[in-house]
TIPATOR-511525 format. One record per atom (N, C-alpha, C, O): residue in one letter; x, y, z. Coordinates in steps of 0.02 Angstrom, whole numbers, padded with zeros to 5 digits, always signed. Atoms other than C-alpha are relative to their C-alpha. Layout:
AXYZ...
***
This chain:
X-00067-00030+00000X-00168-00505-00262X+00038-00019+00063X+00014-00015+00119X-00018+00025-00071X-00032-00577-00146X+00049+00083+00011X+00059+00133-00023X-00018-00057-00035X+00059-00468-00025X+00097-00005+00008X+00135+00037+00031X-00049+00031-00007X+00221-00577-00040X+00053+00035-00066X+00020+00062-00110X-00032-00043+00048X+00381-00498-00164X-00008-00092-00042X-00014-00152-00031X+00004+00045+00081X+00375-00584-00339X+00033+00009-00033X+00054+00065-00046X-00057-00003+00044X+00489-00641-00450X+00006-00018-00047X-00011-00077-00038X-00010+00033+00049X+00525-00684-00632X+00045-00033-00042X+00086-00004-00078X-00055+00022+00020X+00618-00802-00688X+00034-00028-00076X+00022-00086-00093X-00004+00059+00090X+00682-00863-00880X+00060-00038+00005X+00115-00033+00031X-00043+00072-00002X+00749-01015-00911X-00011-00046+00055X+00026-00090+00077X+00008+00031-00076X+00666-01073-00760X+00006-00092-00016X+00026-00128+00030X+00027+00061+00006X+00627-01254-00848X+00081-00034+00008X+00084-00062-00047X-00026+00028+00006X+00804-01331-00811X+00075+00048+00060X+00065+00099+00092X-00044-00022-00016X+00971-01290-00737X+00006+00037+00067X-00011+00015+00122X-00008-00052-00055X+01018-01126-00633X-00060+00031-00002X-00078+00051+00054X+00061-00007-00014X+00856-01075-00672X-00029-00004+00033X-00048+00035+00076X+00046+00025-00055X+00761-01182-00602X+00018-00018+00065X-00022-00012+00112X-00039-00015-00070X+00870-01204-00461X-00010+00075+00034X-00012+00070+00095X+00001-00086-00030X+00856-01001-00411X-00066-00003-00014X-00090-00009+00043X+00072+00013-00021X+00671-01017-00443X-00012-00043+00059X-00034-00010+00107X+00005+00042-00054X+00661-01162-00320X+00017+00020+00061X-00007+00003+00115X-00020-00021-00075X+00761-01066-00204X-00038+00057+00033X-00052+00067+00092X+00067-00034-00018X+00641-00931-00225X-00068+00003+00032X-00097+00043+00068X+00069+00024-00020X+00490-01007-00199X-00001-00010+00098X-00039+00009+00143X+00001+00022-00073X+00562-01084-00035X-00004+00064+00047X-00033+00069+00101X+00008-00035-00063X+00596-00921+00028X-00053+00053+00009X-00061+00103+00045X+00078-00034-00033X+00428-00869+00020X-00031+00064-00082X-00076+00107-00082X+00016-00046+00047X+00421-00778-00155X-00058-00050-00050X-00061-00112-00050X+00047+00014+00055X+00279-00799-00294X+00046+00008-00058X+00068+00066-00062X-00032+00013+00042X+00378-00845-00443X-00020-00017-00056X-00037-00076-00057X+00011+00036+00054X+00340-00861-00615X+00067+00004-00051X+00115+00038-00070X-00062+00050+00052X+00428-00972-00723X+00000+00021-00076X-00053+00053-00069X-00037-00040+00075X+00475-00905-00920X+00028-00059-00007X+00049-00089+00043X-00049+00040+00035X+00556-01031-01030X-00042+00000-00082X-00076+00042-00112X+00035+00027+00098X+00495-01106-01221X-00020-00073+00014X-00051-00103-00030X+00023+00066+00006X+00468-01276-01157X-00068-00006+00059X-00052-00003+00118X+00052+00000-00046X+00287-01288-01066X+00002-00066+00067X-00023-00059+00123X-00004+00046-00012X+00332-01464-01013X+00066-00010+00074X+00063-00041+00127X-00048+00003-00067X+00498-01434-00904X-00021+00044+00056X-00021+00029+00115X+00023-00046-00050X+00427-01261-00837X-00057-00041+00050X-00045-00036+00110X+00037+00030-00047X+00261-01378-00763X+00043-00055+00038X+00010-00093+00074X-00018+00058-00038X+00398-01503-00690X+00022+00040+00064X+00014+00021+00122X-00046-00055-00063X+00501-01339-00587X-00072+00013+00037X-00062+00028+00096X+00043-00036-00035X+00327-01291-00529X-00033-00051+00046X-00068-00040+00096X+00025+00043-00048X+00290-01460-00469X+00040-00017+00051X+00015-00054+00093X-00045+00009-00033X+00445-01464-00376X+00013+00029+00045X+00041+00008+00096X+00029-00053-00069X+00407-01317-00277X-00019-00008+00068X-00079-00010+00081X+00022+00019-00058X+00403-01347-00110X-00047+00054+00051X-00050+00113+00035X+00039-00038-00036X+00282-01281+00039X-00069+00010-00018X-00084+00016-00078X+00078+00009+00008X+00087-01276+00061X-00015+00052-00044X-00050+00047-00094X+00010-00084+00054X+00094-01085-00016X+00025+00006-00051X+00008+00052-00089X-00023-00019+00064X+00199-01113-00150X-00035+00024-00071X-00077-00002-00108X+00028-00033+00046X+00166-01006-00268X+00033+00029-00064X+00071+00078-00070X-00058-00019+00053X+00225-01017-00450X-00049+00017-00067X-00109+00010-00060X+00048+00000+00055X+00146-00987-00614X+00050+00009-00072X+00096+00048-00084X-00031+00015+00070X+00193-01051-00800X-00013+00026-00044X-00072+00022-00063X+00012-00045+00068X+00209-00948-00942X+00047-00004-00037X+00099+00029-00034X-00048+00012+00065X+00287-01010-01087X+00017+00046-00024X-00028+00084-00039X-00050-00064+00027X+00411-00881-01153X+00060-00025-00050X+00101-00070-00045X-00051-00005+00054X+00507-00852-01307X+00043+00057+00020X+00006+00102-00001X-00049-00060-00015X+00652-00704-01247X+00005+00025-00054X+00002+00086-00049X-00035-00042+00071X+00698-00656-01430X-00073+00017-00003X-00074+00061-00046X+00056-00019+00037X+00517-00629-01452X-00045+00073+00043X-00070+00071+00099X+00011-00041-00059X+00462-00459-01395X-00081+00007+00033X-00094+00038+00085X+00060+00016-00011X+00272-00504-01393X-00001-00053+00064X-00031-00040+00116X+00015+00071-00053X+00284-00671-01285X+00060+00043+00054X+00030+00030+00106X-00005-00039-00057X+00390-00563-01159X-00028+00038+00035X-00032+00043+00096X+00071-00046-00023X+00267-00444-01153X-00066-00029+00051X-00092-00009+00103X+00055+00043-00041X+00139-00566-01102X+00029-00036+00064X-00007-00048+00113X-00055+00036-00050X+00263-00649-00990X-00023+00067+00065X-00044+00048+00119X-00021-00046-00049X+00267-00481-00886X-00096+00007+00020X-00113+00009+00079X+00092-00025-00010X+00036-00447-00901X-00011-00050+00036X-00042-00040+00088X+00010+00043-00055X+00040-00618-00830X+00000+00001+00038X-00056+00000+00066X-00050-00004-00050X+00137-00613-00709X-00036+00078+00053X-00038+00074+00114X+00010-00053-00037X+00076-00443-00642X-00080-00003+00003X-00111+00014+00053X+00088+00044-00022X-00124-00515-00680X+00010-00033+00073X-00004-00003+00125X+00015+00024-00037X-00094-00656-00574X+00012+00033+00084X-00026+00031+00132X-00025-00017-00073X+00022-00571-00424X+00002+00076+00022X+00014+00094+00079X+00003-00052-00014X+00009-00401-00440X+00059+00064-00021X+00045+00122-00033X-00091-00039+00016X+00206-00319-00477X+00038-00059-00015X+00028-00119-00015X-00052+00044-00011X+00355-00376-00498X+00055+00014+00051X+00083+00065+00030X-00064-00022-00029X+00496-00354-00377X+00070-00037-00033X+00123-00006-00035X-00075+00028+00017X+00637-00473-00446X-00004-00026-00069X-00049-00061-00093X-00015+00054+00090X+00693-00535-00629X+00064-00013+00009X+00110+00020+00034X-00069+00023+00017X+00823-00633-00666X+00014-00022-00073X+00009-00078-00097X-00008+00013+00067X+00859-00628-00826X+00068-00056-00012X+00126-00042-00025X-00050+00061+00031X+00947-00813-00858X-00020-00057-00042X-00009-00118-00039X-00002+00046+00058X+00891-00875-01003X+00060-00015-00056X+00081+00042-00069X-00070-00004+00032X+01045-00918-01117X-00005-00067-00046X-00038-00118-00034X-00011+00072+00022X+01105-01040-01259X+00085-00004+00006X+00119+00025+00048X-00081+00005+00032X+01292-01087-01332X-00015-00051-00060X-00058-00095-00056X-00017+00049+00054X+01334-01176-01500X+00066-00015-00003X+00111+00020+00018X-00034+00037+00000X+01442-01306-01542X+00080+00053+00008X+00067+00111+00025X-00047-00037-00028X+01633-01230-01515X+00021-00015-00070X+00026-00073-00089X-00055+00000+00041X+01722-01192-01666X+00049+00069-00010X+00050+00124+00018X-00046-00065+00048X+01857-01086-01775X-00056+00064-00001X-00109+00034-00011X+00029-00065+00011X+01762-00917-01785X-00014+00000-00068X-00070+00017-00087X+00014-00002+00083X+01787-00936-01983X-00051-00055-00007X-00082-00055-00060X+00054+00064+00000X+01668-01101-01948X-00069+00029+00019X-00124+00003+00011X+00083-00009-00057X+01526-01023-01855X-00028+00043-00064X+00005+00079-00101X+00054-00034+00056X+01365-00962-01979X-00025+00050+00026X-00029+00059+00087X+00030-00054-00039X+01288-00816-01965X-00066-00020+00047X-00081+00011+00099X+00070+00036-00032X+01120-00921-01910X+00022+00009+00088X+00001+00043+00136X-00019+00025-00071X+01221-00994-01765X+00041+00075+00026X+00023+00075+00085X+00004-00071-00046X+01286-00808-01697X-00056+00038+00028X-00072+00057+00085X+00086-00036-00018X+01118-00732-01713X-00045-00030+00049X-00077+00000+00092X+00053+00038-00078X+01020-00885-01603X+00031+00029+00062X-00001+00056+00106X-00010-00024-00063X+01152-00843-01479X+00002+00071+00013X-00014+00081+00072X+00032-00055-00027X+01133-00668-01467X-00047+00029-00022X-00039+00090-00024X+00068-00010-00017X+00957-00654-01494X-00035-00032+00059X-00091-00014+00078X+00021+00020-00081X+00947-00770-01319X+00042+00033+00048X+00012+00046+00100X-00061+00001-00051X+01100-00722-01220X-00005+00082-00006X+00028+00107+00040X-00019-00057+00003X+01085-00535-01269X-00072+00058-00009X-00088+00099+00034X+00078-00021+00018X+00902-00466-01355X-00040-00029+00060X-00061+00013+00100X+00037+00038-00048X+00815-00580-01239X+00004+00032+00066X-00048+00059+00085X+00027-00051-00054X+00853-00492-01070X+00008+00064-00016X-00013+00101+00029X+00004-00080+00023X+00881-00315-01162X-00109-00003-00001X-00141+00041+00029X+00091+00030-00004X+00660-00382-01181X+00001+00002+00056X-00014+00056+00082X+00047+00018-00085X+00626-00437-01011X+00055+00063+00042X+00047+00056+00103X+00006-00062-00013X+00713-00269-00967X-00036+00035+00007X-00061+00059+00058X+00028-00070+00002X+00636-00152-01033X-00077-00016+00016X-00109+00031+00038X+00050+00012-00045X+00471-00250-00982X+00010+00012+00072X-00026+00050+00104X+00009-00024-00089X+00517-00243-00796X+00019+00068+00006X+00000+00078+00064X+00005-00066+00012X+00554-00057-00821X-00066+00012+00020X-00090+00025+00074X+00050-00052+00009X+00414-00001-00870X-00050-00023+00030X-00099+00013+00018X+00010+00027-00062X+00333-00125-00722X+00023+00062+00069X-00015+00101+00098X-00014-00013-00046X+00433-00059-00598X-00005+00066+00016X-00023+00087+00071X-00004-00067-00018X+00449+00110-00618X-00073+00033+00026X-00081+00075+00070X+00056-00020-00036X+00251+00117-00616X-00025-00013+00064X-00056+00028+00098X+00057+00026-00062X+00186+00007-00468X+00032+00038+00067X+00084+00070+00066X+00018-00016-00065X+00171+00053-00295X+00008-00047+00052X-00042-00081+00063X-00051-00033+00006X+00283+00030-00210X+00060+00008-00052X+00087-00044-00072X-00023-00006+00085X+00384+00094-00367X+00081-00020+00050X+00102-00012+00107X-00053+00032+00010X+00546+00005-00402X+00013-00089+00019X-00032-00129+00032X-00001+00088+00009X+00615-00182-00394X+00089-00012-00012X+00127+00037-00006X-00073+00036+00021X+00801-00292-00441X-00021-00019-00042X-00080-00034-00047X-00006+00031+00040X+00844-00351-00582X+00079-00043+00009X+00132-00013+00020X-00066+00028-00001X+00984-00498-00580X+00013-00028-00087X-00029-00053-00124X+00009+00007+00063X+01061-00519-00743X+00054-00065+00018X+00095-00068+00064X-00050+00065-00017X+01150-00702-00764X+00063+00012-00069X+00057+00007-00131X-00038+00010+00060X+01334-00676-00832X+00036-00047-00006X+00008-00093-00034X-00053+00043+00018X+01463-00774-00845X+00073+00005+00004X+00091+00047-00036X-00073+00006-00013X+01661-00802-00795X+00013+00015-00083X+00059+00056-00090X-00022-00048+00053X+01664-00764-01002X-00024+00059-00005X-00050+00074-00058X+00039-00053+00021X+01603-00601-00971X+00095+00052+00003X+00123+00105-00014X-00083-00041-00030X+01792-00564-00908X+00067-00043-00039X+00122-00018-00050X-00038+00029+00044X+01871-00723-01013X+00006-00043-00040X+00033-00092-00015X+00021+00044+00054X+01844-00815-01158X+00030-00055-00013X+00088-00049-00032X-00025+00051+00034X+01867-00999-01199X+00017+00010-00056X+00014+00067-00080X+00004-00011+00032X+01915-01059-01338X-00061-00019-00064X-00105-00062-00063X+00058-00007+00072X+01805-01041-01507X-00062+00001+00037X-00094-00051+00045X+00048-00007-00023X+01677-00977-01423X-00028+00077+00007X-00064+00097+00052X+00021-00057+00019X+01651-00809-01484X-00070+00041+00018X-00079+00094+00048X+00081-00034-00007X+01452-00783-01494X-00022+00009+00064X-00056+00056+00084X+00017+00028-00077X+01445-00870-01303X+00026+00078+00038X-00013+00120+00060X-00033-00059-00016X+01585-00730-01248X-00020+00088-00028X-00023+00142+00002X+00029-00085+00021X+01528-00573-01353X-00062+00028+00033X-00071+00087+00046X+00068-00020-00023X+01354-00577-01283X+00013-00003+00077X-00028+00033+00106X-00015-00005-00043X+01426-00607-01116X+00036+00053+00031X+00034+00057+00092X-00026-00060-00003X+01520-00452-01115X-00031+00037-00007X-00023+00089+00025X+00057-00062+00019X+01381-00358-01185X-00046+00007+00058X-00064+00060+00083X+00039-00001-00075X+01278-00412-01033X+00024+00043+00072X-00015+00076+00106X-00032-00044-00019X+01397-00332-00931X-00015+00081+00012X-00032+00113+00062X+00020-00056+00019X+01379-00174-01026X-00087+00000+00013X-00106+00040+00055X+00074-00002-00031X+01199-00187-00995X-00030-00002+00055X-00087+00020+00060X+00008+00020-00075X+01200-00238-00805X+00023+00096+00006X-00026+00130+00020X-00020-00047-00013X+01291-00067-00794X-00028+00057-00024X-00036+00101+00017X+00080-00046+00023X+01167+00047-00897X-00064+00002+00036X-00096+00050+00058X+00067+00023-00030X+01026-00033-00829X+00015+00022+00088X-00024+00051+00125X-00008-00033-00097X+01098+00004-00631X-00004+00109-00024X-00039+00154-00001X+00008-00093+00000X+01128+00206-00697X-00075+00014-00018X-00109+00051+00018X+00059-00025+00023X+00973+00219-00787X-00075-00005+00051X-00129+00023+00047X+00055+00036-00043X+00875+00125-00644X-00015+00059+00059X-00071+00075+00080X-00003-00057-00061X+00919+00266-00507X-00058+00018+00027X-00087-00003+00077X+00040-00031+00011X+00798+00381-00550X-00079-00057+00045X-00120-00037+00087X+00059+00058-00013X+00662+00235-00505X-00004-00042+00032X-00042-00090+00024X+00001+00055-00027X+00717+00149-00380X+00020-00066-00013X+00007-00112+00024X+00010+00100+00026X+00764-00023-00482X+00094+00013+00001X+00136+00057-00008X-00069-00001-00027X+00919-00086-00437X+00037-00083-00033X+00021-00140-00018X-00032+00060+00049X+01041-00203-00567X+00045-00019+00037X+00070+00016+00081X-00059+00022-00032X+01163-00320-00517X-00002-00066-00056X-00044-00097-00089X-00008+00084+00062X+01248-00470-00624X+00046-00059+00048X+00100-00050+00077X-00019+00070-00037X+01291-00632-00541X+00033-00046-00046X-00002-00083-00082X-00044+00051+00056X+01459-00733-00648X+00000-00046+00031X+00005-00048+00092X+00009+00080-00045X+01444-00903-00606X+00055-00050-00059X+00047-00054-00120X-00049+00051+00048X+01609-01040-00669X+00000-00051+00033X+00009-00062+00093X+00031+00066-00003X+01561-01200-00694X-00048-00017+00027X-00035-00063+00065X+00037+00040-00059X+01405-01237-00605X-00029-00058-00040X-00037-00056-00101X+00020+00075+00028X+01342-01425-00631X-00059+00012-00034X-00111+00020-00003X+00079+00005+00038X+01208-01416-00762X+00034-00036-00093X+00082-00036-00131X-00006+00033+00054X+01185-01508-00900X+00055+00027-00077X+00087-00003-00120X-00065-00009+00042X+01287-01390-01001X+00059+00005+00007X+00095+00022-00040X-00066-00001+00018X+01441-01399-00932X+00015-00072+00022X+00065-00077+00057X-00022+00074-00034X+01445-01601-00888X+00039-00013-00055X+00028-00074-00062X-00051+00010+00050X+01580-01606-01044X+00053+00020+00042X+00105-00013+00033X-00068-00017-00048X+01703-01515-00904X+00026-00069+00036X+00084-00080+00053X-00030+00059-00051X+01692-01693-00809X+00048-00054-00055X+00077-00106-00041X-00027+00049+00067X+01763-01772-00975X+00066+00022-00031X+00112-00008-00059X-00067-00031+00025X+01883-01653-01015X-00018+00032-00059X-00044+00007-00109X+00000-00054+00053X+01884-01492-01113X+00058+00046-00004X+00104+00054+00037X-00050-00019+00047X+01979-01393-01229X+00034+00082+00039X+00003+00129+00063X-00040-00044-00064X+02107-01275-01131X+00034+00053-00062X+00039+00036-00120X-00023-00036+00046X+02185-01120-01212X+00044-00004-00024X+00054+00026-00077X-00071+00037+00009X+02350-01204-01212X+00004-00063-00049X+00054-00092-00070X+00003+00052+00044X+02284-01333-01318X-00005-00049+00008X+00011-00093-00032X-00020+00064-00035X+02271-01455-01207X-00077-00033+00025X-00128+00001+00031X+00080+00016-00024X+02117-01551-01150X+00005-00014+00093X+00051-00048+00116X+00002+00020-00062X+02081-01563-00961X-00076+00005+00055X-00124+00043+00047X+00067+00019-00038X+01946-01616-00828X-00010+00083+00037X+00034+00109+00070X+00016-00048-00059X+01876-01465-00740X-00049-00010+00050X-00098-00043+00035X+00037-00002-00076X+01795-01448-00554X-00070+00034-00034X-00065+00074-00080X+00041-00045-00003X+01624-01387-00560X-00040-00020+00084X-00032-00065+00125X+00023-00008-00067X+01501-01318-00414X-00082-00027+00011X-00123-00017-00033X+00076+00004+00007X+01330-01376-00360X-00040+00048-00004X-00022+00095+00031X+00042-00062-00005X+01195-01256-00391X-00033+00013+00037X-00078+00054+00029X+00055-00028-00051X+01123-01260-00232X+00045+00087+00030X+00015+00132+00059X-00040-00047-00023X+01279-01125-00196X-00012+00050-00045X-00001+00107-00022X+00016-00080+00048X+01228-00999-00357X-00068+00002+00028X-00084+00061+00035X+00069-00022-00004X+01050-01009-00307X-00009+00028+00058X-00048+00075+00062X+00010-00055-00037X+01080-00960-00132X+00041+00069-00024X+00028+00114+00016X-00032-00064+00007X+01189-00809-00204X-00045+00027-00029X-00059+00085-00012X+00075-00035+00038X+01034-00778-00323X-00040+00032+00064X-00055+00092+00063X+00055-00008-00035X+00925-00775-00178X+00032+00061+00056X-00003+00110+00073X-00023-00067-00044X+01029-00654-00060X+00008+00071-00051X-00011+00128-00036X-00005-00068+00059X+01062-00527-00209X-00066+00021+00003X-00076+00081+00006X+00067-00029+00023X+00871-00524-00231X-00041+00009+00065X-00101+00024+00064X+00041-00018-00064X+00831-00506-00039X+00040+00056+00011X+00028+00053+00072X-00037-00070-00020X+00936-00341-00011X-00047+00070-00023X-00067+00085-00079X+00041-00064+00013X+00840-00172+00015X+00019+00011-00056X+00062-00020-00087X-00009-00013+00082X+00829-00090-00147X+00066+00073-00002X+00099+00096-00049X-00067-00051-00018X+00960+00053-00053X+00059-00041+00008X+00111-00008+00012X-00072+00047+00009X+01098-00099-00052X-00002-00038-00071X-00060-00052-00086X-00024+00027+00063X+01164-00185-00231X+00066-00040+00014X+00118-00017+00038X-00072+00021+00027X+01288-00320-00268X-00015+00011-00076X-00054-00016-00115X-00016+00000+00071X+01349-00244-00419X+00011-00049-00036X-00028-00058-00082X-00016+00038+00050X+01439-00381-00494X+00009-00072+00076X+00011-00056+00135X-00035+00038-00045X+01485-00560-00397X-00002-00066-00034X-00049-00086-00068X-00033+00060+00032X+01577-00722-00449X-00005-00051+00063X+00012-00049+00123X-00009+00073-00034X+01549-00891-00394X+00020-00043-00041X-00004-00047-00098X-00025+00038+00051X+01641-01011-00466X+00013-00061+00024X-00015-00060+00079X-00036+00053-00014X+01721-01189-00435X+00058+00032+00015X+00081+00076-00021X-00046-00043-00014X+01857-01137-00340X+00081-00024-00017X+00128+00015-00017X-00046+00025+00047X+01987-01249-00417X+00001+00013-00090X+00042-00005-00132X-00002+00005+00088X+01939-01209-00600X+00036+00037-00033X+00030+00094-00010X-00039-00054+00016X+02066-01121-00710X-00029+00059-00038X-00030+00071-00098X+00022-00093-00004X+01996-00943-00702X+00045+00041+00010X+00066+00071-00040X-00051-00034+00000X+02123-00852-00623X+00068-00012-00045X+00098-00062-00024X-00068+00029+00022X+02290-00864-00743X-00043+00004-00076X-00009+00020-00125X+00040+00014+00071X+02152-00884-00898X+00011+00041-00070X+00006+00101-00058X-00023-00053+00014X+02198-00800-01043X+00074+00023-00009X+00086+00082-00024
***
C-alpha cells in the first residue's frame, strides 16, 4: 500500500486524459488509467515519467456499471484509496439537424458523457466516504457547451449541461463526507477531436471559420492544481479556453 494520494482517471488512453494523467503521475500521484482500449491506456503508462511512477491499467467500459466497479476494487487493491477522479471520459457524433440524429447515436452519447461519470461517482462515493482518511475530489470534465451550444450538436450539449447539474449535487451531497466536486470547462484544447477547428468549422451564423485552440499542457496543469487543494478549498467551476475563440458573444 503506497502512502502517496491516488488518482483515477477515464479516458486516460488519449487526449486530455492522458495529458492530466501524465501530469499526475509527474507530480508524484499513483494513477490509474480507465479507458476501453487496453492498447492506448499501456502507451499513457509507458509515457509516465520518473523512477516511481506509478500507474496501473484497467480497461474500463463507463456505461458499464460492472467494469466501473472493478475499475474502483482495482484501483483501491493495488494503492489502497482513492483521493482524486476525474471523470473525463466523453464521446460526440457526427453534427447534424436534430431531426437527423437516431436514437442509437443520442444514447452512445449519453451513456458516455453522462451515465458513465454518474458510475464512477457513485463508485468513488462509496470509496471515499469509507477510507481513512475519509473523503477525496472529484473533477468532473465539462465543457464551454455546458454554458453554449454549437451547432447540431444536441446529445454533445445536453449531457454537458447535465454534468453541470451533477458537479453541483455531487459538491452538496459530498459535504457530509468530506468529498469535494469541482468541474473544469475547457474550449478548444488540441486533441484529436477538435483538429477540424484548424480547417474551419461551422459557426452559428452560418458561416464556416478557423478557430484558435490551446495546448493541453495548460488544462492539465489546471487539472492538477484543482486536485492538489485541501479538501476545505474547491474550484467550483473553471474555464480554460483558447482565448481568442468565439465563446464570449456565442449564442
Amino acid at each position: 500500500m503506497l502512502s502517496r494520494r491516488v488518482a483515477i482517471v477515464t479516458g486516460a488512453g488519449s487526449g486530455i486524459g492522458r495529458a492530466v494523467a501524465l501530469a499526475l503521475v509527474a507530480e508524484g500521484y499513483a494513477v490509474a488509467l480507465g479507458g476501453r482500449r487496453p492498447a492506448p491506456l499501456e502507451d499513457t503508462a509507458r509515457k509516465a515519467v520518473g523512477t516511481d511512477a506509478q500507474t496501473l491499467v484497467v480497461p474500463t467500459d463507463v456505461t458499464d456499471a460492472d467494469s466501473v466497479r472493478a475499475l474502483f476494487a482495482a484501483t483501491v487493491e493495488a494503492f489502497g484509496r482513492v483521493d482524486v477522479l476525474f471523470n473525463n471520459a466523453g464521446i460526440n457524433v457526427p453534427g447534424v439537424s436534430i431531426d437527423e440524429l437516431t436514437v442509437e447515436q443520442w444514447k452512445s452519447v449519453v451513456d458516455t458523457n453522462l451515465t458513465g461519470p454518474f458510475l464512477c461517482t457513485r463508485e468513488a462515493f462509496a470509496v471515499m466516504k469509507r477510507q481513512q482518511p475519509r473523503g477525496g475530489r472529484i473533477i468532473n470534465n465539462g465543457s464551454i457547451s455546458a454554458y453554449a451550444p454549437r451547432p447540431h450538436s444536441a446529445p454533445y450539449t445536453a449531457t454537458k449541461h447535465a454534468i453541470t447539474g451533477l458537479t453541483k449535487s455531487t459538491s452538496l451531497d459530498g459535504r457530509p463526507y468530506d468529498i469535494a466536486c469541482g468541474q473544469i470547462d475547457i474550449g478548444n484544447a488540441a486533441t484529436e477531436m477538435t483538429e477540424r477547428m484548424a480547417l474551419g468549422i461551422l459557426q452559428a451564423n452560418g458561416q464556416m471559420a478557423v478557430e484558435p485552440r490551446v495546448d493541453l499542457v495548460h488544462v492539465a496543469k489546471a487539472v492538477v492544481y484543482m486536485a492538489g487543494l485541501p479538501l476545505e478549498a474547491n474550484v467550483q467551476f473553471m474555464t480554460v479556453m483558447a482565448t481568442k475563440m468565439p465563446f464570449i458573444g456565442r449564442g
